[in-house]
N, C-alpha and C positions, 0 to 999 in steps of 0.2 A: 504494500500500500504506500503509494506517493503521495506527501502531501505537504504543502507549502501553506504555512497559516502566516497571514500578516496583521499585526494587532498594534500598529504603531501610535494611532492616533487615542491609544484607551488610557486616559488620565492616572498617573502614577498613584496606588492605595494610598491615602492618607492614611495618620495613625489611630484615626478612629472611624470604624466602620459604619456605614448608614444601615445596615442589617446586622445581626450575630445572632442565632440560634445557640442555645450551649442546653444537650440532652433530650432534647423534647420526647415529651414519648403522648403519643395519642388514643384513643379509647374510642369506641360504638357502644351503647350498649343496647344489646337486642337480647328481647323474652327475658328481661329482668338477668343478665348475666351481660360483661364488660366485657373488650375484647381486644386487646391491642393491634393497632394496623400501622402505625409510627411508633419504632423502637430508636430512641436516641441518638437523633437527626440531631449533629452539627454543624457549622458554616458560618462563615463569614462573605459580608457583600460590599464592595466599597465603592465611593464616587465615581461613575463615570463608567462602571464593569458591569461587565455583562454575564451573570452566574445559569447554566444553562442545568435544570432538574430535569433529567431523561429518566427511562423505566417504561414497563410495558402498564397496562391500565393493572389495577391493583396494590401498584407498585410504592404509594402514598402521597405523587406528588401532588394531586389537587389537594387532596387531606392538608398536605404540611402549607401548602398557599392560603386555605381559604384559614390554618387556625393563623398565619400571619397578620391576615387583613383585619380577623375576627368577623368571619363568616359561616362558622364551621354548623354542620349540620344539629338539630334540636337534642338527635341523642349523642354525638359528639364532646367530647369535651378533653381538655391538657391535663395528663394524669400528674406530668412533671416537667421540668424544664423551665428555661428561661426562653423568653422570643424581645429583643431591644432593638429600639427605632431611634438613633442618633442616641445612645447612652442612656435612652429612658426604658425600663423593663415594663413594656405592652400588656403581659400577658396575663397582669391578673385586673386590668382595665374593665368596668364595667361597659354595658354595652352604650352608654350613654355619650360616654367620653371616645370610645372607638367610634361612634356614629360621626363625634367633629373631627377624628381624625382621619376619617376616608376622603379621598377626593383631595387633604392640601397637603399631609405628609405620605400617603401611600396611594395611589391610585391602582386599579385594575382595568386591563382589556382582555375581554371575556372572550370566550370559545368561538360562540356563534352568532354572529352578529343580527343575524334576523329576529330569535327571538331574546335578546338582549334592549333589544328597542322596541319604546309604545308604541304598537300600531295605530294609536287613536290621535297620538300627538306629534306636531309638526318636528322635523328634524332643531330650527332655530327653536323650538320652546324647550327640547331637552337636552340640549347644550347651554340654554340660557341657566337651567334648573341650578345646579353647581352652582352657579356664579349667585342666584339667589340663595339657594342656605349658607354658603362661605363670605359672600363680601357682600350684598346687599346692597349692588351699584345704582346710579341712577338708572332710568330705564334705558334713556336715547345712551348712555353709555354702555350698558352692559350689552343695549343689540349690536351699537360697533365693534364690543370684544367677540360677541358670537361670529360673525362675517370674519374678524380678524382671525378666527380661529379655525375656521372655516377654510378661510384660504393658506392660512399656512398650512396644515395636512395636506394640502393638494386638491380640495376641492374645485373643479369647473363652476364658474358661476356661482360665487357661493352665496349670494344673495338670492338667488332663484333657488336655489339647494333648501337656503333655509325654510321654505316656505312649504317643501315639499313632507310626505309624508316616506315612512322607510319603503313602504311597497314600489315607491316610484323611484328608488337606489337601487344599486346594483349589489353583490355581495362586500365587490372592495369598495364601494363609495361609503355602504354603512360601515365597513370596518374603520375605513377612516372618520367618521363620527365618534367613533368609542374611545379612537384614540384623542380627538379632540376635545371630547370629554374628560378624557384622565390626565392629559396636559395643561388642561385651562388652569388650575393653578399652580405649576409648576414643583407638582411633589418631588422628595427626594429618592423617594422608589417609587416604581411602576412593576407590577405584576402580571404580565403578559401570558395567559393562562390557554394554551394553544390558538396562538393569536392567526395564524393563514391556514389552520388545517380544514379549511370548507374552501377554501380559494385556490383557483386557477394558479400556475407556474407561474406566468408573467407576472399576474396580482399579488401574488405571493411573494415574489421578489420588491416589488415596490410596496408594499408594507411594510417588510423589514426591511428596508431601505428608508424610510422615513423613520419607523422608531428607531431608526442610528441616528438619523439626523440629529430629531429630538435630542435624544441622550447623549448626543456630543457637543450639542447648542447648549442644553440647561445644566449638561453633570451629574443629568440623573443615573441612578441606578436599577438596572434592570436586571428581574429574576424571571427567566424564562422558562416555561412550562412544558415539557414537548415530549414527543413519541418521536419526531422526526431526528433521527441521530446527524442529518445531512445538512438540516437548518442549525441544528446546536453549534456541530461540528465546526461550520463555515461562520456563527455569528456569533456564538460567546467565549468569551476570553477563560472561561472555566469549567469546568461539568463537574457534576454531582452527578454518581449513578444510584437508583434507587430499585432494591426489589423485596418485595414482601415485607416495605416498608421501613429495611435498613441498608445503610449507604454500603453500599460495597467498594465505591471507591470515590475520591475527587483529588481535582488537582487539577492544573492547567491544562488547556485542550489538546496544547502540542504534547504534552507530555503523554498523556490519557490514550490519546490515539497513535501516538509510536511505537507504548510501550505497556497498555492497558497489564493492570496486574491482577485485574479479577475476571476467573473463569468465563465468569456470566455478562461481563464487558465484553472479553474476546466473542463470544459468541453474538450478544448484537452489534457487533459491528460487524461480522460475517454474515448476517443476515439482511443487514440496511446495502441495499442493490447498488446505491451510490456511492457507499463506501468501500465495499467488494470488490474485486478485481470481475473485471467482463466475462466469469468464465461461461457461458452458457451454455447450458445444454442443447446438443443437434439432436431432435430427433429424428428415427427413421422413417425415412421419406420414401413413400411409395408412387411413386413416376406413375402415371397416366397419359392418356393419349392428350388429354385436353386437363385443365386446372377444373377443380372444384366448385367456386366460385368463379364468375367471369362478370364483371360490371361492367357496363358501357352505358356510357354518355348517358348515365341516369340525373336527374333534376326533379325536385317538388316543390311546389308552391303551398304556401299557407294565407289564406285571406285573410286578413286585418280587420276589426271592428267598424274602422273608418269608411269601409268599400275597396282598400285597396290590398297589395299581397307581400308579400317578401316570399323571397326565394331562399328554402333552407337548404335546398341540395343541386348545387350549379354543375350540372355536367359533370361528373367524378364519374372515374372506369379507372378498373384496378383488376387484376388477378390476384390469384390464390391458389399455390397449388398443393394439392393432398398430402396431408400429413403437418404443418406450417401452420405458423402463429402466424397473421397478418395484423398489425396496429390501426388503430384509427386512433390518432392524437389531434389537440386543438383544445383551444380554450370553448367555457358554455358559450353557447351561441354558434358553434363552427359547423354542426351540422352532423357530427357523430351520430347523435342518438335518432335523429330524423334518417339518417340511411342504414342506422342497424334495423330499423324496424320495417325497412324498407326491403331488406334481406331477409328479415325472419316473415314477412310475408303479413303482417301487422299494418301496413300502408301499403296502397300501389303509387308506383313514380309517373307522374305528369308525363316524362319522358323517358326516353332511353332502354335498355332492360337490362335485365339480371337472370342469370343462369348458374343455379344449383345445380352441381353433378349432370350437367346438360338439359336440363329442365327450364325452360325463361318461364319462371314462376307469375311476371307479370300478365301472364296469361291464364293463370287458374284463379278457379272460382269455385265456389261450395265446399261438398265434398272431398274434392282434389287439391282444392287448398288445404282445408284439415288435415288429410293424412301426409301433407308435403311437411308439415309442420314435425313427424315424428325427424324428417333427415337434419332437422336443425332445432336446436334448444338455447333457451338463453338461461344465462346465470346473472342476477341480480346483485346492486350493488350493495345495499344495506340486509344483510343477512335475515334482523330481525325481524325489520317490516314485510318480506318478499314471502315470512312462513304464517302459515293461518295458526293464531295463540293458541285456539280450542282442539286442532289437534294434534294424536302423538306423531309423533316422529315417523311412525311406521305408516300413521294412515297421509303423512305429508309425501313419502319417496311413493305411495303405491298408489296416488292420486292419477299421475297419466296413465299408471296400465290400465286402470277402471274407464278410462277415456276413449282409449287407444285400442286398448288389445283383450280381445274376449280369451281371456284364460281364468283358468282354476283359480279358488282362492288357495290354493296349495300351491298352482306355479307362480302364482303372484309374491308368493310369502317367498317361497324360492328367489324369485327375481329381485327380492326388496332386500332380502338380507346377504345375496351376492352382492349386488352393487353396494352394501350397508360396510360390508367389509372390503370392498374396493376400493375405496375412500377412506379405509383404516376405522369406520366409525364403528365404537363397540358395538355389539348385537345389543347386550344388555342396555344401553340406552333406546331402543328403541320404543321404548314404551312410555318413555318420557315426552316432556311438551319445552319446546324453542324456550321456555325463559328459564328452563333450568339446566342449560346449556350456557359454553361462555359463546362468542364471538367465532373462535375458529370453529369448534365443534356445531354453529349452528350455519356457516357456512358449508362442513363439509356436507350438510343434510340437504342445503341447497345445489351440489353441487351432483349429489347422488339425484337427487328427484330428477333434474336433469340428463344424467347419464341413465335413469334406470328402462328408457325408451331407445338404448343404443342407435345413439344418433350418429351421423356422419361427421357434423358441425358444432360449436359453441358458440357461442356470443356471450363474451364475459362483460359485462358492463361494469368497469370499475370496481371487480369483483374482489379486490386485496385494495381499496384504500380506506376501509374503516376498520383497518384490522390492527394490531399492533403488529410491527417490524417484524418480531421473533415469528409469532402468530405467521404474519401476510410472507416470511420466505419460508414454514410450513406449505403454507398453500399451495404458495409458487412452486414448490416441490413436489407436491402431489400434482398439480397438472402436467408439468414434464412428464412426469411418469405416467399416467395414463396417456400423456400424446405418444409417449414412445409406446408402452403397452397396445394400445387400440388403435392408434395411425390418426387420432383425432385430428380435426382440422380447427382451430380455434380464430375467434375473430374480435379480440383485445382492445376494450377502449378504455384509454386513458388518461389523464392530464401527467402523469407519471411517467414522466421520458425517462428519470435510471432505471425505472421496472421495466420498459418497454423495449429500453437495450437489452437488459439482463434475456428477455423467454424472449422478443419477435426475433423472426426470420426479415419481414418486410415491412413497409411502412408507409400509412397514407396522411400526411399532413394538411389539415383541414382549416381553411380559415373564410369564415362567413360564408361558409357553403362550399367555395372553391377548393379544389385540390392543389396546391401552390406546392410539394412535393412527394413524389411515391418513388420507391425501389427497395433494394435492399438494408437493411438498417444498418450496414457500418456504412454505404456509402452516403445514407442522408446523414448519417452522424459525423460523417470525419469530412464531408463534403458538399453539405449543404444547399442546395440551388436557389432558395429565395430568403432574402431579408428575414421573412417572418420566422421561418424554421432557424434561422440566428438567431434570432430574437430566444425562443423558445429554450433554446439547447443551454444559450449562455444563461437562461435564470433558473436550469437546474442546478443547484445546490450541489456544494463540489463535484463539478460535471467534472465526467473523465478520470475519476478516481484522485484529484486532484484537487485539493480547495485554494479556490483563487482566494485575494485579497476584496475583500466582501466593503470595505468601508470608503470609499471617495469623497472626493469634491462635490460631485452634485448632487444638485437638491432633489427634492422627491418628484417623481410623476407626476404630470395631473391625470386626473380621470375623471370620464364623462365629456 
């Protein structure tokens, strides 16, 4: 692993830090019995640094953020420890006194921006709100600091912005609101609590690109919250690793990633695809006369409320040949998920056609659509939402045969607990239901349901980016292996350009409908054809195995 960290501009620790943890240890308590999930978490955080808490979910770092802020859940509570904010010990602060300290000595930017903001009220009125419980400016003043704050995150127009409501932002417009929010008065720590993981690569880089700015303009201190090893990696001057709630290791980033001393370190950083050396798996490729998938000069229109249309899929034609992962990358809006469904047989295209295994599907209809649907399947992006709550597990994988295929309920059970163990998933949970399952385990049931129709085709819809790293290069690992097992053909959408190096063979690079580049993935990678696919590559987070120097001279993006 090569990797060049450049950290020159990050303010030398003074000798008293703006954060210190010393011990903490933290509690749940459920059914009347306590339970520790934080076992004596220490650290130090200083002016101007950037302290990065990685871990997979579990792992305690929301736990150890929210008892920082003093947001911690009802049955929560500090069994022990100290938590100090510039020399003063926080942590046995009632909630009254923590209520006037959120917002001018600690701020937070939350996960997910959409539902982080009232839907009911204007962007300008709750940016203005802060500025009313904290300082109590005049009116015509405090709406100049909103605008002013407004436009320094980067907002377009920020006086039309203000007026707007969150439905009418985009994901990075609102995220820059929250940050605006947590800087309007200039606290000394900000707690950035998986601040880009709903955002686009591109958006995702000018966000964290603005809170450097920030925090190299005011001095603040930032504690970053993350599952993303490749954003910590590239943006904090430090890590902390957390599992099962105690630190397994910290220490500077170069140091950490040179020379990682804990087991369970080295292992996710061999898991994080951007941190990993390129090795991919080839599977074996079963040559045909003709490719699998054959796209040509397909286009779809979508009418607009106003009478008029936009075009979500401008002319794209691409191949695919048997046995091969094929990417579709592109930021929301680029037209991926309007031409996967376009191929799963879910929409017909305006123009153009499409040819499964020699079949141009935009020609079937009824029936012959239906059973076209066994040669291709899709797997969902959010595991949890995509399985029915009420039932088990068993009656979730044996759903398409009941659909699909008149057999026994004896070959059924057959077929459900083959594929149940082809996916590694215990037999014995079968009997179980989605919420008693974590994350992987309920993906791999999505993943079975899908194969249990032996299909030709996949269509994984960002099927590993709600997963934890450790988790999502599990998965990544089981799909190689049933591509190479069964010759699967898979059709991979993703905003995840290091996962899409790591598994595709080929690549269709999407931007507002247009295919602006396709071929092979080292050649779009190491060779680029358009602007945009530059754009894209350089705001993967240490692209190429390699972390560039992440902090410049320029200021932040605008958007919108």
């Amino acid at each position: 692993m090569s990797l060049i960290l450049a950290r020159s501009d990050t303010l030398i620790p003074q000798r008293e830090p703006v954060l210190e943890l010393q011990d903490l240890c933290i509690a749940y308590r459920s059914g009347g019995e306590q339970r520790r999930v934080v076992h004596d978490v220490s650290f130090r955080l200083y002016p101007g640094e950037v302290l990065a808490l990685v871990g997979e979910s579990g792992s305690g770092k929301t736990t150890t953020a929210q008892a920082i802020i003093g947001l911690l859940a009802e049955n929560g509570r500090r069994e022990r420890g100290t938590i100090r904010l510039n020399g003063a010990d926080i942590s046995r602060w009632p909630q009254r006194r923590l209520d006037a300290l959120r917002g001018v000595g600690i701020s937070l930017i939350p996960q997910d921006p959409s539902s982080s903001l009232n839907p009911v009220k204007t962007i300008g009125s709750q940016v203005a709100e802060i500025l009313d419980i904290h300082r109590r400016l005049p009116r015509r003043e405090r709406d100049a600091k909103v605008i002013e704050l407004l436009t320094r995150v980067g907002l377009s127009h920020p006086a039309q912005r203000a007026g707007q409501y969150p439905h009418e932002l985009s994901g990075g417009m609102k995220q820059r609101v929250l940050i605006a929010i947590a800087v309007a008065l200039q606290p000394a720590l900000i707690i950035a609590d998986e601040p880009t993981s709903a955002l686009d690569v591109t958006v995702q880089k000018r966000i964290l690109d603005l809170i450097d700015e920030l925090r190299r303009e005011y001095g603040t201190a930032v504690l970053l919250v993350t599952h993303d090893l490749a954003v910590a990696a590239e943006r904090a001057d430090r890590l902390l690793v957390l599992r099962h709630g105690r630190v397994q290791e910290q220490g500077n980033t170069a140091d950490v990633l040179r020379a990682p001393a804990s087991a369970y370190t080295r292992q996710l950083f061999a898991d994080a695809p951007a941190l990993a050396a390129v090795t991919r798996i080839q599977p074996h490729r079963l040559h045909a006369a003709a490719p699998i998938i054959r796209v040509e000069e397909a286009a779809k229109n979508f009418r607009l409320g106003g009478g008029g249309e936009v075009r979500a899929v401008d002319r794209v034609s691409f191949v695919v040949e048997r046995g091969t992962t094929h990417a579709l990358v592109g930021e929301s809006g680029s037209g991926k998920t309007s031409l996967a469904r376009i191929l799963l047989g879910f929409q017909r295209p305006d123009a153009g056609r499409v040819l499964i295994d020699g079949i141009d599907i935009t020609r079937l209809k009824g029936e012959s659509l239906r059973q076209f649907r066994q040669k291709i399947q899709l797997v969902y992006q959010n595991p949890f939402g995509s399985l029915d709550p009420s039932y088990t597990l068993f009656r979730i994988i044996e759903e398409p045969l009941r659909n699909f295929a008149p057999l026994s309920p004896a070959e059924r059970r057959r077929r459900v607990e083959e594929t149940a163990d082809r996916v590694a998933l215990p037999l014995a949970l079968l009997a179980r239901r989605p919420r008693e399952l974590s994350g992987g385990q309920r993906q791999r049931v999505a993943i079975a349901r899908a194969l249990v129709l032996q299909p030709q085709i996949l269509v994984l819809d960002e099927a590993t980016s709600a997963l934890d790293v450790t988790v999502q290069g599990q998965i990544l690992a089981l799909l190689q292996h049933l591509q190479t097992e069964l010759g699967l053909t898979y059709v991979f959408i993703s905003h995840d350009l290091a996962t899409v190096r790591q598994i595709s063979h080929s690549v269709s690079v999407l931007f507002k409908g247009r295919q602006v580049d396709c071929g092979p993935v080292a050649d779009i990678f190491d060779h680029p054809g358009a602007d945009y696919t530059r754009e894209l590559i350089n705001a993967i987070p240490g692209r190429g195995g390699t972390l560039l120097p992440a902090r410049g001279n320029r200021g932040p993006m605008h958007e919108g």
